[in-house]
C-alpha positions in Angstrom: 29.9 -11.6 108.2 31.7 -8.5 108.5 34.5 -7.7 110.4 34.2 -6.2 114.0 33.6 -2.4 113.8 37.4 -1.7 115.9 39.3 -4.5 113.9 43.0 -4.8 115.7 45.6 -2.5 114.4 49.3 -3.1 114.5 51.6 0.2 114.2 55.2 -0.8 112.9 58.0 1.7 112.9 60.6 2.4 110.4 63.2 4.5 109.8 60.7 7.1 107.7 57.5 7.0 110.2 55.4 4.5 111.2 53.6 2.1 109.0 49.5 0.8 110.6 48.3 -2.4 109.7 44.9 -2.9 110.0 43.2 -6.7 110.1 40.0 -6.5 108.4 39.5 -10.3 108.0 40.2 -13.5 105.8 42.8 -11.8 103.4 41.9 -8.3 103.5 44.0 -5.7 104.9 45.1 -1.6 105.1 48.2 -0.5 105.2 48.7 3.4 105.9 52.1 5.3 105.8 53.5 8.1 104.8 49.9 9.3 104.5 48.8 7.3 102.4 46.2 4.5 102.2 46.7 1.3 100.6 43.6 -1.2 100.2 44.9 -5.4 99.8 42.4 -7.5 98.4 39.1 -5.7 99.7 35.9 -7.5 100.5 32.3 -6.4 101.3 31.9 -9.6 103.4 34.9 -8.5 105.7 34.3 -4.7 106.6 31.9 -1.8 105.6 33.9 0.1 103.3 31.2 2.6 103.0 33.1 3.7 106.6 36.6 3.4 105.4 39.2 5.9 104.0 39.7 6.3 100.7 42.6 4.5 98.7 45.6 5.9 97.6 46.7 2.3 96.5 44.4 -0.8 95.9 46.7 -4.3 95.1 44.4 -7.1 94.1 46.2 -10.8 94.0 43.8 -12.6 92.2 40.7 -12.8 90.6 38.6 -14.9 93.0 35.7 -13.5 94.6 37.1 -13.4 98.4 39.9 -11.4 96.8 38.0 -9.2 94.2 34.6 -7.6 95.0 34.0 -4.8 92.9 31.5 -3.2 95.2 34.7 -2.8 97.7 36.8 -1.1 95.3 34.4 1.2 93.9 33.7 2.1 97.5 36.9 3.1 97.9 38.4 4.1 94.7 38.3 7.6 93.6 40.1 9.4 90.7 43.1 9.4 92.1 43.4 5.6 93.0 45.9 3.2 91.4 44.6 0.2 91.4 47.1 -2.6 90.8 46.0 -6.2 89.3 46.4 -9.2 87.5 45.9 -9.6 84.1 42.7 -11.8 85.0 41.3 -9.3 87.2 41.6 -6.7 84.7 38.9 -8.9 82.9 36.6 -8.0 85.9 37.7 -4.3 86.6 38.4 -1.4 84.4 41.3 1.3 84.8 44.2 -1.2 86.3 48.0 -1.2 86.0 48.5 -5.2 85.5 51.4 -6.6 86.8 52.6 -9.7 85.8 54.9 -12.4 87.7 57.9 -10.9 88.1 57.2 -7.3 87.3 58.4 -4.2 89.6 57.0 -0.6 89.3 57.1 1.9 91.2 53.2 2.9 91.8 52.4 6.2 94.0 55.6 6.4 95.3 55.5 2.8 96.3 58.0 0.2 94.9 55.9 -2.8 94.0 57.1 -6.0 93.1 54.9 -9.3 91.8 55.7 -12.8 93.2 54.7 -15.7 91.8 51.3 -17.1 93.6 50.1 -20.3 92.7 49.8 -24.5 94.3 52.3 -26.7 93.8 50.3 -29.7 95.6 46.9 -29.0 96.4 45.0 -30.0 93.2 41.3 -29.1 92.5 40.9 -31.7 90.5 43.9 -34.1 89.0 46.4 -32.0 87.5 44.1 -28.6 88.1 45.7 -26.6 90.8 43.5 -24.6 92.6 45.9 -21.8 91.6 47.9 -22.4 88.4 51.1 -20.4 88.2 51.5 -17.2 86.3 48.0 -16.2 87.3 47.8 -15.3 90.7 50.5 -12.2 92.5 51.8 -11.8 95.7 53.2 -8.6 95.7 56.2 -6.9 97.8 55.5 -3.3 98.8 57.9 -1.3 100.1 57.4 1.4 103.0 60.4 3.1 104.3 62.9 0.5 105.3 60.5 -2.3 105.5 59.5 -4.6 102.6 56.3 -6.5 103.1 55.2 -9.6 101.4 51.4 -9.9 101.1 51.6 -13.5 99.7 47.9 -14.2 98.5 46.7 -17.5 97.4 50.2 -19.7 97.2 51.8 -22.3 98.4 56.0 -22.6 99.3 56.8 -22.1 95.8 60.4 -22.2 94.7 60.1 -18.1 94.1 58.9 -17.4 97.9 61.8 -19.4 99.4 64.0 -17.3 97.8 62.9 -13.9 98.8 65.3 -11.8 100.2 65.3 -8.9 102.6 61.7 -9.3 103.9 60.9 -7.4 107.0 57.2 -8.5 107.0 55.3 -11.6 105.7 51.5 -12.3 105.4 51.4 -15.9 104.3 48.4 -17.8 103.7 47.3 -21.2 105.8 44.3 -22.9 104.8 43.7 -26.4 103.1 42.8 -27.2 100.6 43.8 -23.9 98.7 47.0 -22.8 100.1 49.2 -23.4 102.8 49.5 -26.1 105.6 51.2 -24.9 109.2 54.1 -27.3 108.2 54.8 -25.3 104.2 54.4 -21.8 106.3 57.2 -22.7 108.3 59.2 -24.3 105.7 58.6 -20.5 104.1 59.5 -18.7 106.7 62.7 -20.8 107.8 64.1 -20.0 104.2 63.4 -16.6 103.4 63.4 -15.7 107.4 61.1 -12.3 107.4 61.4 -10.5 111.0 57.6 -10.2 111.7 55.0 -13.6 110.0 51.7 -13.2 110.3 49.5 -15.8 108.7 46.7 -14.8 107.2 43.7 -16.3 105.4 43.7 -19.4 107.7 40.1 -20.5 108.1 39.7 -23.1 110.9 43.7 -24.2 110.5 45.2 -24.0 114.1 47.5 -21.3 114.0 49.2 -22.9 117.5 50.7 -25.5 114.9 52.9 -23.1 113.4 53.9 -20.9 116.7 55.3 -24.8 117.9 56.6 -24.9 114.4 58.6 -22.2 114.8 59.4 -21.8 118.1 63.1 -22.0 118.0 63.4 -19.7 114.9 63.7 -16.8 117.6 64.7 -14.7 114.8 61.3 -14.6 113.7 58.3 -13.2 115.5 54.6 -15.4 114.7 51.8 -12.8 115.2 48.2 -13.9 115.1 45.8 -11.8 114.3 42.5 -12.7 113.8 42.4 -13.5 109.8 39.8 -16.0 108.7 
């Protein structure tokens, strides 16, 4: 289904203007600053992107189909997009800048950094992850004086604990793919970012992790709605 036709909007200030967030569904998101538009992960199934403003900036984590729908992007994309992917989604999609695990560029004025995004535990089958490292991105976009994390599909891997200087997190909570309450808030309690929102959580019950992390009064749990 797609998302509502007013989906909720967060504005966040920084030192250089103010960055909107707007919550499309499921792991689909638009960040706009500085005049610009950046696209995460866009999906037919979660708005009408026939409606939507152009990108400046399209980041796609990973290659699976609630994360890639080429429809979306061509919807979306014009000349002048930069569209950043993985090295399996480039399979799918012509014209990207791959990034790989660990790469930083700076992209339309954007620094952009790729995080590591893959299971640890949850197991498709034995020994077959449902993500298997040094596929999947998270990426780190900086706007202003804020750096946001859009995790995609992880869990608490060794290389999201020890991210540094996040303002803003978007960290993914649904079994069996990614993230329980319980490794969201083992996350967040080691790489502390000022604002969480959890995102992609199906059915999980997002009260688990405010009770979580209710004493971490450093860190502010926003719920938005992100099935």
């Amino acid at each position: 289904m797609a998302a509502e036709n007013n989906p909720a909007k967060d504005k966040i200030k920084t030192g250089q203007g103010e960055i909107t967030i707007t919550f499309l569904g499921h792991a689909t998101l638009i960040l706009s600053y500085a005049g610009k538009v950046i696209h995460i992960d866009p999906v037919m199934q979660y708005a009408d992107y026939s409606t939507l403003p152009k990108a400046d900036l399209i980041l796609v984590t990973h290659e699976h189909g609630d994360h890639l729908d080429l429809q979306a992007i061509s919807a979306v994309r014009t000349g002048a997009t930069a569209l950043v992917v993985t090295e399996n989604a480039a399979q799918q999609v012509t014209g990207g800048i791959v990034l790989k695990n660990g790469d930083e560029k700076t992209i339309q004025g954007f620094q952009i950094a790729a995080v590591p995004a893959y299971n640890l535990v949850n197991m498709r089958s034995p020994g077959v992850p449902f993500h298997a490292r040094g596929i999947g991105n998270g990426y780190i976009i900086t706007c202003g004086d804020q750096r946001i994390y859009i995790a995609g599909d992880t869990e608490n891997t060794p290389e999201m604990k020890s991210l540094k200087n996040i303002q803003i997190a978007f960290l993914p909570m649904n079994l069996p793919y990614t993230m329980t309450p319980e490794m969201v808030a083992d996350a967040a309690k080691a790489f502390r970012p000022q604002i969480l929102y959890p995102y992609h959580y199906g059915n999980t019950d997002t009260k688990k992790l405010i009770n979580l992390l209710k004493d971490e009064k450093d860190i502010e749990v926003r719920i938005r709605k992100m099935m």
